[in-house]
N, C-alpha and C positions, 0 to 999 in steps of 0.2 A: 309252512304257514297254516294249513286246516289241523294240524295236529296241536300248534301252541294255542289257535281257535278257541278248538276245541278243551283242553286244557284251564284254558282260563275259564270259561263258561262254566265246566265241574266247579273250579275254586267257588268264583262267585256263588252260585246257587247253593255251595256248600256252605259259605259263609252269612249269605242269607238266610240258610236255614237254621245256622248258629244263631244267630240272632233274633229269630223270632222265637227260638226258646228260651232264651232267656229272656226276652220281652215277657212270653207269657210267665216262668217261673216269677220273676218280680213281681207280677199282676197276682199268683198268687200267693204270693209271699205279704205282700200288702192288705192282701184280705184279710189273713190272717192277723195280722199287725191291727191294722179297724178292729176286729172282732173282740180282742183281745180290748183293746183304748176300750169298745162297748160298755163290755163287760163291767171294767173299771169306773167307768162314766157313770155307769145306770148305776152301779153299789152305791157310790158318793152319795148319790142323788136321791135315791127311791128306797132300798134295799135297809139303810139305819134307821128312817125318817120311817119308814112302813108307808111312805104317800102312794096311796093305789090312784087315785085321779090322776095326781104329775105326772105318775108313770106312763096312766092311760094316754093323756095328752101329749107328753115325752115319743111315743112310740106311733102316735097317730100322724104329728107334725113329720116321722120321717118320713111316710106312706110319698110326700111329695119328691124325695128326691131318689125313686128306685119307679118309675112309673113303664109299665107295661110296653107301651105305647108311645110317642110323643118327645115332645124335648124336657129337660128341667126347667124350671121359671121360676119357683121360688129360690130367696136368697139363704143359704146358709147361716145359724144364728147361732153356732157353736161347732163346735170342733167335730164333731162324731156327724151331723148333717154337713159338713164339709169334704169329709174324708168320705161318707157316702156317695154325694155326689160326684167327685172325681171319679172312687171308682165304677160308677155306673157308668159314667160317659166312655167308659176305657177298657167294659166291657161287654154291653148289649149292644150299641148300634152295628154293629156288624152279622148281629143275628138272623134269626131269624122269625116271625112272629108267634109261634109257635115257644120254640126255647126261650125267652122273651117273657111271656106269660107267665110257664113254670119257673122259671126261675125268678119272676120278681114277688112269685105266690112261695117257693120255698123260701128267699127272703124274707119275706115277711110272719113266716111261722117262726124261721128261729129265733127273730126279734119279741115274738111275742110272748115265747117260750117262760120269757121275763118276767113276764106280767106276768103269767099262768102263775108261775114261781111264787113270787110275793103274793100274788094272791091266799095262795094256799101257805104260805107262811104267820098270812094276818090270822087266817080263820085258822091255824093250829092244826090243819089236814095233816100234815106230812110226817115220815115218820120213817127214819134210816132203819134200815133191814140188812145191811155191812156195807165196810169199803173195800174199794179192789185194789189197794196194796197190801202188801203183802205183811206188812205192822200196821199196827193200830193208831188212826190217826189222833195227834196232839188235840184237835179239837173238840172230837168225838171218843176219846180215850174209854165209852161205855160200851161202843159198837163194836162189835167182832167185824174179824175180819171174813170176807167170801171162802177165803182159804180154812179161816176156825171154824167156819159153818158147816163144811163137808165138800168143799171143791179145793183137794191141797194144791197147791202151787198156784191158784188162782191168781192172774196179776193182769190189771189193765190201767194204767196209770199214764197221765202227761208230763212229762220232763221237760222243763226249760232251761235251754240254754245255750254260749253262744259260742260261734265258729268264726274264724281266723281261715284267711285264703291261703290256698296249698300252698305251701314253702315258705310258710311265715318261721323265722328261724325261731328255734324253741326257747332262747332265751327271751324273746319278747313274750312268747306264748307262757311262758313260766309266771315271769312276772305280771301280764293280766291276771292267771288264775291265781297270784296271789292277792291283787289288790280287789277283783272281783270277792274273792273267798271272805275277805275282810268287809265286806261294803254290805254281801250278805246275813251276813252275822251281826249286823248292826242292828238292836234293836227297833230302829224306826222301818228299818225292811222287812223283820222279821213279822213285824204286827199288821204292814202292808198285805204278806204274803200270805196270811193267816187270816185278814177278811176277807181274801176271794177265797177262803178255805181251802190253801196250801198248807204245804209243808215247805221248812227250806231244806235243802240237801248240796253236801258240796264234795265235789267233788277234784284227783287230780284231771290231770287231760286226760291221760292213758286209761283210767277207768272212766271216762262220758264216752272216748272213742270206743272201747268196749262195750257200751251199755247200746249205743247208738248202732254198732254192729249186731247185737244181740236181737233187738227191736225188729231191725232188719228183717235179720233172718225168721223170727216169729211170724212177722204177719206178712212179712211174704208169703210164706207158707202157707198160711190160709188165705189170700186172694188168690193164691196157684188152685189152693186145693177146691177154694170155691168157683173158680172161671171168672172171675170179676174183671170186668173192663170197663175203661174210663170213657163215658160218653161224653 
């Protein structure tokens, strides 16, 4: 009897601890998800129009749903203050005052990152010096790349794209990438992709799972090589 006790008690705790990892990987998976809708959001909005006030105001009105301190109280008035506030409730009150602080002060820099952005977009400051792929992007077709400038093989790029749960049989997984491939390739996607200053790129399965392996192996390598740990 203390041995099946015992026994079950490992399962359970083991299972709890499954589970609170994936709690938090969803928790970051969502962030990402908001950040991205942001992104989206603020261009529609601010980024064609050139509105440096809206934006100002836009980015002020979030201040209330990421508060240091306190509970939320104002009500959400659009989608991206909605999707803030959830996840704030789901991921400070457990803090501590301290991480609390910094973290609704780093929120709020890379919201405002935005503004900075269009700021210096109105007044004509800015001014590309290369991109970190490895060809020259469609938009900027004047700009060299980091690699033609004198760093070869330079390449720091974000890749989107999507995944299928282990043992999804590969003729479903086929047929996604075919009707994905096609959906990409659609002009009204294409010109989507291309105002948050994409490229589109398509790929089979077999080369994303390669590219995805390759990534891997990169920048593993430099947080090995630099001692980086997740606080």
């Amino acid at each position: 009897m203390p041995e099946r006790t015992t026994g079950y008690r490992r399962s359970t705790g083991s299972e709890r601890g499954e589970a609170r990892r994936k709690e938090l990987l969803d928790l970051v998976t969502d962030w990402y998800v908001w950040v991205f809708y942001f992104d989206d959001h603020f261009l529609e909005l601010f980024k064609r129009s050139r509105d440096l006030d809206g934006a100002r105001a836009y980015l002020d009105a979030l201040r209330a749903f990421m508060p240091a301190d306190g509970q939320i109280n104002d009500k959400p008035a659009n989608p991206v203050e909605a999707g803030l506030a959830d996840l704030w409730s789901r991921t400070v009150p457990d803090r501590s005052d301290d991480w609390r602080a910094r973290f609704a002060e780093s929120t709020r820099n890379l919201l405002d990152e935005s503004l900075w952005e269009l700021a210096n977009i109105n007044a004509g400051n800015l001014r590309a010096l290369g991109v970190a792929s490895l060809t020259r992007s469609t938009l900027l077709p004047q700009v060299a790349t980091i690699a033609e400038s004198g760093l070869p093989g330079f390449e720091a790029v974000l890749r989107y794209g999507l995944l299928a749960p282990a043992g999804t049989p590969k003729a479903i997984v086929a047929q996604l990438n075919r009707e994905l491939t096609t959906l990409v390739e659609t002009d009204d996607v294409r010109s989507r992709i291309a105002a948050d200053g994409g490229d589109t790129l398509t790929s089979t399965p077999e080369q994303y799972a390669a590219d995805i392996d390759r990534e891997v192996r990169k920048w593993g390598a430099l947080v090995r090589k630099l001692g980086l740990r997740v606080e």
